[in-house]
ZAMARGU-4260 file (C-alpha; in steps of 0.2 Angstrom, whole numbers, plus 5000, padded with zeros to 4 digits):
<rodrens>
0) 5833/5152/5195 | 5839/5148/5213 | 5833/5165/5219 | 5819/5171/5207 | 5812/5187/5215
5) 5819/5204/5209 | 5817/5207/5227 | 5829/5191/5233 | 5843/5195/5218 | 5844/5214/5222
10) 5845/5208/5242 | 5859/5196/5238 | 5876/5200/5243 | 5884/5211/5231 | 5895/5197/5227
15) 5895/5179/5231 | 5901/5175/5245 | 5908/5156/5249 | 5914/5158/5266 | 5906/5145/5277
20) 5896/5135/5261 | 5902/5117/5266 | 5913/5114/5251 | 5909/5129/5238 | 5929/5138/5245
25) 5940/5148/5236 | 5954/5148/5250 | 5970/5145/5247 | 5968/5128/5258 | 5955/5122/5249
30) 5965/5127/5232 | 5979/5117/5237 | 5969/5103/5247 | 5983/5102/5260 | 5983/5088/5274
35) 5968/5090/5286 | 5981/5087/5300 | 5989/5104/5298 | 5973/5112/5296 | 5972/5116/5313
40) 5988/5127/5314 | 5982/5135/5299 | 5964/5139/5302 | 5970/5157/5306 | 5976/5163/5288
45) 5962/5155/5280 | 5948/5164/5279 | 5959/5179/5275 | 5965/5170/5262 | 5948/5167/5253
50) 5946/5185/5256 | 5962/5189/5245 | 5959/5180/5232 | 5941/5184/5229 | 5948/5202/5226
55) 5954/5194/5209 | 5942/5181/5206 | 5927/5193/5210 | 5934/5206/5200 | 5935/5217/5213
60) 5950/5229/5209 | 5939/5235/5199 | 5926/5249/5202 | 5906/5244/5205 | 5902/5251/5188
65) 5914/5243/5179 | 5911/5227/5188 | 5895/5229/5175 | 5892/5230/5156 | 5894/5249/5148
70) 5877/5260/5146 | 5882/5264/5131 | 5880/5245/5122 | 5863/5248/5123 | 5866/5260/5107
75) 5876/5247/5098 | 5864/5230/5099 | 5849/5242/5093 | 5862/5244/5077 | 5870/5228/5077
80) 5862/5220/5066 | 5861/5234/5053 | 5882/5234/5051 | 5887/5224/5039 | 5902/5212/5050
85) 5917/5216/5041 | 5912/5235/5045 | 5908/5230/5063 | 5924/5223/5067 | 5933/5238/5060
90) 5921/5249/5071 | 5927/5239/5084 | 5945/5239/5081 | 5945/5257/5083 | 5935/5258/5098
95) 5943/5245/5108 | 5961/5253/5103 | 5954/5270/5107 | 5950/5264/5125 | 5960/5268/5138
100) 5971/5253/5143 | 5971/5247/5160 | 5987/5241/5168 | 5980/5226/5176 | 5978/5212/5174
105) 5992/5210/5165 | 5987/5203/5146 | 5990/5189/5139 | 5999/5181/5155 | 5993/5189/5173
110) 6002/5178/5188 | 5994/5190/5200 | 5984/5176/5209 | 5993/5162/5206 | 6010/5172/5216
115) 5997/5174/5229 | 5990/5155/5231 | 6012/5152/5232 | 6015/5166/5245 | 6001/5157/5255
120) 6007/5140/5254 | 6026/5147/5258 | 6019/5155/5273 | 6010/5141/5277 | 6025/5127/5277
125) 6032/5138/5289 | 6018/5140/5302 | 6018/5121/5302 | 6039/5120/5302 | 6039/5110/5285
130) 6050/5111/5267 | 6037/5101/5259 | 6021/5092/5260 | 6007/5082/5252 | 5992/5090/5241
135) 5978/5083/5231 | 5985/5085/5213 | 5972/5097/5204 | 5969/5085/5188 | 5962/5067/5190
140) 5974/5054/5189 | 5991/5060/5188 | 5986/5074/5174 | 5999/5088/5175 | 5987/5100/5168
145) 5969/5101/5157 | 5965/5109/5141 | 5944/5112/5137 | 5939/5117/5121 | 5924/5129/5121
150) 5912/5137/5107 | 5902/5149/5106 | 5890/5149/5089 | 5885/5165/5085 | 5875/5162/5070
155) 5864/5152/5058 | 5881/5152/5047 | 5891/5146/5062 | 5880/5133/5065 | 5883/5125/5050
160) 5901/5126/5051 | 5900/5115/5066 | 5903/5098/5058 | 5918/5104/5052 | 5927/5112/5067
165) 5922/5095/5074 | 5931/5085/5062 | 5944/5094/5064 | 5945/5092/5083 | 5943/5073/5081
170) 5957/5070/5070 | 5967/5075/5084 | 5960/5067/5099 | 5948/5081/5106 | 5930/5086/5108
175) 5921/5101/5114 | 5908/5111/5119 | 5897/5122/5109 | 5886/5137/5117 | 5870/5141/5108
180) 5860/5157/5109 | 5844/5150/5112 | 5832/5161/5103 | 5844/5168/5090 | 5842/5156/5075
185) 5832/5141/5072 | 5841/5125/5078 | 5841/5107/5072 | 5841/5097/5090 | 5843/5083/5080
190) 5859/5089/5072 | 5864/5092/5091 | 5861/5073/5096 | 5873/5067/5083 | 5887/5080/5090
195) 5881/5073/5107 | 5882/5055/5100 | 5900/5058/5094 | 5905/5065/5114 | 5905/5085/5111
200) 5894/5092/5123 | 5881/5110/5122 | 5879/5122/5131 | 5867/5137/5134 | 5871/5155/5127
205) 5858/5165/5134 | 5843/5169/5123 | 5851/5181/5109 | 5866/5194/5107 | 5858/5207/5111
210) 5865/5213/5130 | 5848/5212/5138 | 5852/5201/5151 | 5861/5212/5161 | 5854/5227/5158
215) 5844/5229/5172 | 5836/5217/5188 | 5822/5219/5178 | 5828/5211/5161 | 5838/5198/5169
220) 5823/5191/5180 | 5812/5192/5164 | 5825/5182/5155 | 5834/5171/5166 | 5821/5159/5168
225) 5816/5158/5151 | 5836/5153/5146 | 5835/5142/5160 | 5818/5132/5155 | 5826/5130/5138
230) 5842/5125/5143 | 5835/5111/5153 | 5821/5106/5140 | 5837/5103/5128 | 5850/5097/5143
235) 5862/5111/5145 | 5870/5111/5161 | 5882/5124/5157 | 5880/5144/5154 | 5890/5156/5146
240) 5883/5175/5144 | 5883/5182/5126 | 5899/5194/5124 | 5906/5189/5139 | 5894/5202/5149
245) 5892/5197/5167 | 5885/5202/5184 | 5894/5189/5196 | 5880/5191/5209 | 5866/5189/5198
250) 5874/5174/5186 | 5878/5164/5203 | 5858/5164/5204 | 5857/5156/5190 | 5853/5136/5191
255) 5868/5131/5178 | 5883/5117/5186 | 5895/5130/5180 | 5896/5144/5172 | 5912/5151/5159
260) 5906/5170/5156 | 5922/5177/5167 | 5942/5177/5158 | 5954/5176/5169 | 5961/5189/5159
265) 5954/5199/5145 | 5956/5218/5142 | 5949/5215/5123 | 5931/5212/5127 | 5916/5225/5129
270) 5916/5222/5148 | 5934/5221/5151 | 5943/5213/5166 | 5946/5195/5170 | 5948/5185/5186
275) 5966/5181/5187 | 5965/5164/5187 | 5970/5151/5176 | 5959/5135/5186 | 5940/5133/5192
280) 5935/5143/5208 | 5918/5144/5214 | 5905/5157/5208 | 5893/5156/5226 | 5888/5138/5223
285) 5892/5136/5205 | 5909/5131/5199 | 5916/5143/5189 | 5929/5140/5172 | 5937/5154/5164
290) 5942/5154/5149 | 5961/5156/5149 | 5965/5156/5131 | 5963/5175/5118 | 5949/5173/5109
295) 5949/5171/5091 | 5939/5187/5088 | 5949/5196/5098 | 5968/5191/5089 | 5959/5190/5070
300) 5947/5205/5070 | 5953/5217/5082 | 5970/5216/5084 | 5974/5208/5067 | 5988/5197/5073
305) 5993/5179/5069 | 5980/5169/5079 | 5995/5154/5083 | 6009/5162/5091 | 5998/5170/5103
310) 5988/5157/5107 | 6005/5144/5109 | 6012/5158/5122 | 5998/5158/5133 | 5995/5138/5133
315) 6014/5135/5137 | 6014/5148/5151 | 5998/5138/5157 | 6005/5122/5155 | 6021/5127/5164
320) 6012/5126/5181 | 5998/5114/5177 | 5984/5126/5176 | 5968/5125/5163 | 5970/5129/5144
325) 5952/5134/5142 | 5948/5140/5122 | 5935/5150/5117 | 5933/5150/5098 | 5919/5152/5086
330) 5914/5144/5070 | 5908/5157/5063 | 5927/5166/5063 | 5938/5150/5062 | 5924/5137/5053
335) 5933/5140/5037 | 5949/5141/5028 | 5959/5150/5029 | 5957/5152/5049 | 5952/5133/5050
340) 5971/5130/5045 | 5978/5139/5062 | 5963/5130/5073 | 5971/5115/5065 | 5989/5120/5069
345) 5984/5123/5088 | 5976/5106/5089 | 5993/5098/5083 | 6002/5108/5095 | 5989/5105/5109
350) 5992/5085/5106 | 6010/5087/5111 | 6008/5092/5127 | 6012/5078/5139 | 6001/5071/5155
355) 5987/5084/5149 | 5970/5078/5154 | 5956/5083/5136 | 5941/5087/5146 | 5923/5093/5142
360) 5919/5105/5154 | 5905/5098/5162 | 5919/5085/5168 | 5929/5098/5174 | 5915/5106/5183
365) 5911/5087/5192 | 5929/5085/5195 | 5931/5101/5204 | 5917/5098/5216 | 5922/5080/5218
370) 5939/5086/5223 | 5932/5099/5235 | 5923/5087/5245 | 5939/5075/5245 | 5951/5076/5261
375) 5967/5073/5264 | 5976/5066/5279 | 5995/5060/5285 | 5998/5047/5296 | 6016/5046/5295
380) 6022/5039/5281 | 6003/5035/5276 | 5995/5045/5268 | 5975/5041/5262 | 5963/5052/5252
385) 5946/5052/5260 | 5929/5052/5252 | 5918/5047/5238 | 5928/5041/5223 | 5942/5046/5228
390) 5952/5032/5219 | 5950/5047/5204 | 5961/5058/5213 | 5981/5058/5217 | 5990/5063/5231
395) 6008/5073/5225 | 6021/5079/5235 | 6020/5099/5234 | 6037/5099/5227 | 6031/5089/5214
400) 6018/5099/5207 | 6021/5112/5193 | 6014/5126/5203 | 6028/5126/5215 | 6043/5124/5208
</rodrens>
């Protein structure tokens, strides 16, 4: 851990603050990368800016304790593992329908965010007396938009569904991530090198299902060190907490690249909330990726609905402004027919989309810090993008980009 003290996490802001970190920014200015030459006039709507949209990305519309995971799934992960799974889910169902629903963020789609990046750069063409302007594009390369698949393998069973979700992905052009929980089953690592070998990619899943890691500053600075000494032994720069249960002060401790614990919107799940945004932001240091896409739990178990047609809206609203299709999915629900089948049908779909860059998330993560330490300046009709490898990145006309039109 970065901070490994219970007395240096519990002193820590009470959420993550990236204001005057060098590059680690969630302002609008340093969303959009605008030309450095109009930074000047806009230096005063910046910060507030960061400030606004960190009241989304933080989660904080929401109350401090629901900014937590529930007291009361202490009670279910001691009987867990007693319920057989198709009782559990329709324990679940009932719960999760029971709850009271709230009105934001909106789910499947919520623009909350992104109208608020578009109010900011509106506001911001007309402090500098300009229609239009240049910005580094927020894919490499031309890229219109970028689709990640993740996984998360929930058990021993899942596990050896693997090979054949993986297939599946590499008939059509794509390959993945996989989130292990490191201590819940036994793992074959040399199984994992062959995956590696074929360019999927593993990431760490805490320790076990068991919603220990956030239960209290004690648990956590028991645990955290023990996930991140494995996930280094085994070469897992990336974290996603089991059932999506977070503390966003505590997991930007952690010494992950990036992390992929938070939805951007996700009222489904046992911690319910989301960050309203459909591309990476910065956790403190680390580089956040939500995952954007229902989750196949969620559509097949709790809600009972047709995986497809849900999962198709939300990609093409994504896709519509350029944003990240990020998928969580887990063998152990879609590894086998006849759920493989509507897996199968999304990757056909996915392969359509046009100018869409298939990234692993570490990539993404690199290519959002890379781009943060990027500038861009006008000289004229010049106009050069400064900084290290900056050949990756592409300089658009903001009337050119999806976002904005």
């Amino acid at each position: 851990m970065n901070l490994r003290t219970q007395h240096d996490i519990s002193c820590a802001a009470t959420y993550p603050s990236t204001l005057h970190t060098g590059i680690a920014r969630n302002d609008a200015f340093s969303f959009w990368k605008l030309s450095e030459n109009w930074r000047e006039a806009l230096e005063p709507i910046i910060d507030d800016s960061e400030k606004e949209a960190e009241h989304f990305l933080y989660e904080r519309y929401l109350t401090d304790q629901n900014r937590r995971p529930p007291a009361s799934l202490g009670t279910y992960y001691r009987l867990r593992g007693l319920i057989p799974d198709e009782l559990r889910f329709r324990i679940n169902a009932i719960a999760i329908r029971a709850r009271k629903r709230r009105q934001f963020p909106n789910w499947p789609c919520e623009p909350a965010l992104i109208e608020q990046r578009l109010r900011w750069l509106h506001q911001s063409l007309g402090r500098v007396g300009a229609t239009d302007g240049w910005h580094i594009g927020f894919w490499p390369r031309h890229h219109r938009c970028c689709i990640v698949l993740t996984h998360d393998v929930e058990s021993a069973a899942g596990l050896r569904l693997m090979k054949a979700v993986a297939d599946l992905e590499e008939k059509h052009g794509f390959r993945s991530a996989w989130n292990l929980p490191l201590m819940q089953y036994p793992i074959d690592w040399n199984e994992i090198e062959e995956l590696r070998h074929r360019g999927f990619e593993f990431g760490a899943h805490g320790l076990r299902h068991d919603g220990r890691l956030f239960r209290s500053l004690k648990d956590f600075a028991g645990l955290a060190p023990q996930i991140e000494s494995l996930a280094q032994e085994h070469q897992l720069a990336g974290f996603r907490a089991p059932s999506t249960l977070r503390r966003a002060e505590w997991i930007a401790a952690m010494s992950f690249a990036f992390d992929s614990s938070f939805a951007d919107t996700d009222p489904w799940e046992p911690q319910p909330g989301g960050t309203c945004s459909p591309f990476p932001f910065y956790l403190g240091s680390m580089v956040e990726l939500p995952y954007t896409m229902p989750q196949d739990h969620t559509l097949l178990h709790l809600l009972h609905s047709d995986p497809l047609n849900v999962w198709m809206l939300k990609a093409r609203w994504i896709s519509s402004f350029g944003g990240m299709i990020l998928t969580l999915t887990h063998p152990d629900y879609i590894g086998s027919y006849p759920y493989l089948s509507r897996y199968d049908e999304l990757l056909g779909q996915l392969a359509t989309f046009r100018a869409t860059w298939r990234a692993l998330p570490s990539q993404v993560a690199a290519w959002w810090r890379l781009r943060s330490a990027l500038t861009l300046r006008t000289d004229g009709d010049d106009v050069v993008i400064e900084g290290r490898d900056a050949d990756q990145a592409s300089a658009l006309r903001l009337s050119e980009a999806p976002l904005f039109q």
